[in-house]
N, C-alpha and C positions, 0 to 999 in steps of 0.2 A: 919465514916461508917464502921462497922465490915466486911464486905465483900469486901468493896471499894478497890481499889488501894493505894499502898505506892510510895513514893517520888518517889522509882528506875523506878514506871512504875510495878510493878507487883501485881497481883491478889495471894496470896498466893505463890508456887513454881510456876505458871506461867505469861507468857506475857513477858516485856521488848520488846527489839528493837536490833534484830537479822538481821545485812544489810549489802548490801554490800559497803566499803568504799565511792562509788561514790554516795551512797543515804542522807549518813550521813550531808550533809548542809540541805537537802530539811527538814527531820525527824527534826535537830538539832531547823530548824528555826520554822516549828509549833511546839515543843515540849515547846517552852522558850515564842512564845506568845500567843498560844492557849487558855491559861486560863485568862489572861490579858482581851483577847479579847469577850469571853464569856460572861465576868464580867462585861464587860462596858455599862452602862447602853445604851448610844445609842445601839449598837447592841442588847441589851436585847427588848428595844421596837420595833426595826425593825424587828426581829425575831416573835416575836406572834403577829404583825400588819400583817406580807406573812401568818403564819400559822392561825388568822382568817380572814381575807379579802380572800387569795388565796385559800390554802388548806380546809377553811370548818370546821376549828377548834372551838368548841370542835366536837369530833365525840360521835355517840350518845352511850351512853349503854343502850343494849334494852334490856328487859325483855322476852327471850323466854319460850313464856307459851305455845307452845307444847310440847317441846324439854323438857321442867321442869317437865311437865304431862310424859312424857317417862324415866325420868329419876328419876324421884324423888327425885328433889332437886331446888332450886330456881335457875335456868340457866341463865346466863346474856352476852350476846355479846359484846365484845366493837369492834366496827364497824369501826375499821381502813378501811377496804374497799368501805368505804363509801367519803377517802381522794381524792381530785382531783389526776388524774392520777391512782388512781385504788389500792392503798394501802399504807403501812406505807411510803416504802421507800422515801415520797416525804417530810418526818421531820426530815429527816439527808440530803436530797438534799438542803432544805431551809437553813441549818444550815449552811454546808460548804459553795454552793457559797459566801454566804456573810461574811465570814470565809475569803476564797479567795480572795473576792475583797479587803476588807482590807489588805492583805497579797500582794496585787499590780499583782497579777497573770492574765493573760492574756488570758490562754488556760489551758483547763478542761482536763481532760481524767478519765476515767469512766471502772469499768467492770460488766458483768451482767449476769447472770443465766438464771432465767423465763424472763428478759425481763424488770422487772419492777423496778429495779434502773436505768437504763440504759434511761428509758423513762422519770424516773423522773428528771436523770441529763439533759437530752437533752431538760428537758421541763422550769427548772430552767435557764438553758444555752441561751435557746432562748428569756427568762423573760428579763434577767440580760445583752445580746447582747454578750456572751460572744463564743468561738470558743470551740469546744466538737466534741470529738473522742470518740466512744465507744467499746468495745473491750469483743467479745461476741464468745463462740466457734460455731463450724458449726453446729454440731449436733443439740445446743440451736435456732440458729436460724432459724434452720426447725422447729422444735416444736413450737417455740413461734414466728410464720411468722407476727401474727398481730402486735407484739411491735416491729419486726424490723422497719417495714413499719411507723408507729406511731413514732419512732425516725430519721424515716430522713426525715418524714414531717416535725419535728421541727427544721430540719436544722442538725441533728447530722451527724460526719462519723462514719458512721457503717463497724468496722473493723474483718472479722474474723479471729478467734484461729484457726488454723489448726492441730496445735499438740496433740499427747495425745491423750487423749479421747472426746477431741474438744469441751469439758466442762467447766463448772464457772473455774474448777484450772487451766485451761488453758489459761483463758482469763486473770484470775489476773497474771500468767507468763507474760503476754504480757503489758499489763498495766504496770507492774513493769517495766518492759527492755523499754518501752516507758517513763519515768518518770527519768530512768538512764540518758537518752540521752539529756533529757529535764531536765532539773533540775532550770533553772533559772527560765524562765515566765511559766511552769506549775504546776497546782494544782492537786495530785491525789484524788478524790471525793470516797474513798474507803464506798462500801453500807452494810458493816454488824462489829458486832466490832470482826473486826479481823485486821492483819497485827499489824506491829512495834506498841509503844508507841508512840505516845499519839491517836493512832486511835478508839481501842477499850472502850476508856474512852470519847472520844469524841462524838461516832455513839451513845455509848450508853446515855446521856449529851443529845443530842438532840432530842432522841427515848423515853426519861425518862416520856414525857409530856403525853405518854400513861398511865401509870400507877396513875402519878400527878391527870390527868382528873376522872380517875375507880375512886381514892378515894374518891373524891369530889362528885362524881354520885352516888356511892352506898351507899353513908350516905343522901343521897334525897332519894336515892330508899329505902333502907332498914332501917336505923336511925345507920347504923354502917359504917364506913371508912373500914373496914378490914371483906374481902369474909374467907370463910374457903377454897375453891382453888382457882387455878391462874394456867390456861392453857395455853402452847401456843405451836404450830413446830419450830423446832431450825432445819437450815441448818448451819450458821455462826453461827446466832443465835440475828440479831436485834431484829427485833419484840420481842421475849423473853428474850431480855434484857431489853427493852421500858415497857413489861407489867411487868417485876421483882423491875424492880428496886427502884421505894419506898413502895416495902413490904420487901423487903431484911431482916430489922432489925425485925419486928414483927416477931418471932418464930412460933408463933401461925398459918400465914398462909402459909400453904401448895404448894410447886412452883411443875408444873408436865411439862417438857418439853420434846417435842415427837419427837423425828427424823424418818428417813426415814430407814426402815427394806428393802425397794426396792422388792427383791424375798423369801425375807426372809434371816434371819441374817447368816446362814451357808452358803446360797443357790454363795456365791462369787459375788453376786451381789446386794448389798448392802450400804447404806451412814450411819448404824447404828454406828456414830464413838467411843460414849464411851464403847459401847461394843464390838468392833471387835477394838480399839485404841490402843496405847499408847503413853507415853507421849515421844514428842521430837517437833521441831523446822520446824515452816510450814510460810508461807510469814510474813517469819519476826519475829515472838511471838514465845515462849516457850510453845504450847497449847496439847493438847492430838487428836493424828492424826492416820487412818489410815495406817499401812506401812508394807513394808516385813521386815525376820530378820535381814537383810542387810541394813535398813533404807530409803526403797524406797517407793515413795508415793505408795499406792494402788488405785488403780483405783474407783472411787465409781460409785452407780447407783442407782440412782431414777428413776420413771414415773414422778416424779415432779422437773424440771427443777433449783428450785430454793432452793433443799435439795440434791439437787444432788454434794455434797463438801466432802473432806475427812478428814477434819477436825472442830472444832468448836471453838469459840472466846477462849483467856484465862481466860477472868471471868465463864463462864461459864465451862471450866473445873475445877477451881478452885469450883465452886458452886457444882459440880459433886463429886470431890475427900473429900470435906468433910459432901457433905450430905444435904448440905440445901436443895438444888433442884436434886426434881428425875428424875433420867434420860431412858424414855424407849422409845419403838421402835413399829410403827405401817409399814405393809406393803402395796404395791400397792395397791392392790386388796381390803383390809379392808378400802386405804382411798377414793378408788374411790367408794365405796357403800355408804361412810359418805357421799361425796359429794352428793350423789342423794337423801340422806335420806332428809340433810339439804336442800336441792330444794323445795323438796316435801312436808317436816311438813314446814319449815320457811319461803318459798317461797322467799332463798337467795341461789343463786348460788356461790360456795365458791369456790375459789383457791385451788388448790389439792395442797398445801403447809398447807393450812388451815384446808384442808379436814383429814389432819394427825392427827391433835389435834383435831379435833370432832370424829373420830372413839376411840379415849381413852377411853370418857364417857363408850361407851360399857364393858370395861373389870374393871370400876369401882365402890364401893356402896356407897348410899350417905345416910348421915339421913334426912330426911323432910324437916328439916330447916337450912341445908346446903348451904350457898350461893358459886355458883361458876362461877367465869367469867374467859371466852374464848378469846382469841386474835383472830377475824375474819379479819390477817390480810392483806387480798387481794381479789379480785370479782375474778370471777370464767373467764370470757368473754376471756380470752388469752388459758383458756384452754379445751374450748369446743371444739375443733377437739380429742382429747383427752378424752375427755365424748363420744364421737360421735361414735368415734371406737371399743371403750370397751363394751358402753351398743346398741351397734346398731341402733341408734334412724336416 
């Protein structure tokens, strides 16, 4: 795979496994059997028996015919939002526990942004009987009060970040320093592909079956396997790793991934990381991150809980530094109008994570017969207090 990963663990000049000494068994021991494990056919049928029976797999790609009438172009949704539990994150929850239990691990730990890995592990965890800790900052868990509540009905502890800016980077600081201390019988369930090797090759390995599914749909829908775009929002950057990654090698199709511009890319408040970035060493990986001259994280900032990160996975800075995939920037305000727009024409209320990459269309032109599919992928229901405020409803 031209894009893929090499043996050391890296994406071009990024990725690897930047840790501190006392991580280096936990890392060592999925890094030697993670692929072993993957490959084996039991695990392979257990893994898409949870993702069709539990999660609802395949999810549908629909054909929006307003959204294509506004746009002028054949518009197609893949409808990750439509997974149990409310979005992708629950095709890398499905993946690890059973990763883990094989791995003989006892206890989960988990961290979470908007909420929705966080629900996914707690919701896996409680499938599986298994002991989960989530580790979420304050700030997140005002915003996203419905998935707190949703993960400790399933049995989760819900622990907050206090530090910092009491956001997703604060919550994986704590996860990690929990995973130091825990190193034997715990598993860390990391939800986007970032941190050390072998993680962002993993998340994205389990995420992949988004794209796997678009091609098979859109050669029923249209008579061709390959869209001429492929949209999606990158905080870490799962979901737009799940919808990239087997169009990777085709040249021909077009990857557009949208981060979070927050106030606007000057305005210092901000999550836009390849363009206010650079490259240096963020939980564990080699990736392109936010920072002062001095090399200190920069604080990021989204309306949307789960782009709200200061940095993004190493393939995807890899995908950025040479071009395959564009990297641009919508702000609050552009992506909470997307989300009303899509209410209103699609009568689908989208995750203001999702809301990012439907406001792109706007500053795009398409020819006629342009087919382009969306990563829709998360419902919108965790962030209607957030609707609520903004448009006064």
């Amino acid at each position: 795979m031209k894009y893929g990963v090499n043996e050391h663990g890296y994406y071009g000049d990024f990725g690897g496994a930047y840790i501190p000494e006392m991580l280096y068994p936990n890392v060592e021991e999925l890094r030697q059997q993670y692929t072993q494990i993957l490959n084996d056919p039991g695990f392979k049928a257990e893994f898409e028996q949870l993702l069709r029976d539990y999660v609802g797999r395949p999810s549908p790609l629909y054909p929006a015919k307003r959204y294509s009438e506004k746009y002028g172009a054949n518009i197609f949704f893949k409808r990750e939002d439509l997974n149990h539990t409310g979005s992708h994150k629950i095709n890398n929850a499905v993946g690890q526990i059973l990763l883990a239990r094989r791995l003989g691990k006892k206890r989960i730990i988990a961290e979470t942004g908007a909420g929705q890995h966080g629900v996914a592990t707690a919701t896996v965890c409680a499938l599986m009987g298994i002991e989960c800790v989530v580790y979420m900052g304050e700030v997140d868990m005002e915003r996203q009060a419905p998935n707190v509540s949703r993960m400790k009905m399933l049995g989760a502890k819900v622990v907050p970040a206090t530090s910092g800016s009491k956001t997703l980077k604060d919550a994986t600081n704590e996860a990690m320093r929990d995973w130091i201390n825990n190193p034997v019988d715990t598993h860390y369930i990391i939800g986007s592909v970032v941190g050390p090797y072998p993680y962002p090759e993993m998340v994205a390995q389990f995420q992949s079956i988004i794209s796997l599914e678009t091609k098979k749909q859109l050669l029923e829908h249209t008579g061709n396997e390959l869209p001429q775009y492929v949209m999606a929002c990158v905080g870490g950057g799962s979901n737009a790793m799940g919808m990239f990654y087997h169009f990777l090698d085709n040249e021909s199709v077009k990857l557009i991934a949208v981060e979070a511009a927050g106030q606007g890319v000057e305005s210092g408040h901000s999550a836009a990381t390849t363009f206010l970035g650079r490259e240096g060493v963020l939980h564990g990986s080699r990736t392109i991150l936010m920072q002062t001259d001095d090399g200190q994280v920069v604080e990021p900032y989204s309306i949307s809980a789960g782009l709200d990160y200061p940095g993004i996975g190493p393939q995807h800075a890899h995908l950025y530094k040479v071009q395959r995939a564009k990297y641009v920037n919508i702000t609050d305000d552009e992506a909470l109008q997307a989300g009303l727009l899509c209410s209103q024409l699609e009568g689908i209320i989208p995750a203001i994570e999702t809301a990012h990459a439907l406001a792109y269309l706007e500053k795009m032109t398409f020819k006629m017969d342009d087919n382009v599919v969306i990563c829709i992928s998360g419902r919108g229901d965790k962030d209607l207090n957030t609707y609520i405020k903004y448009f006064n409803f």
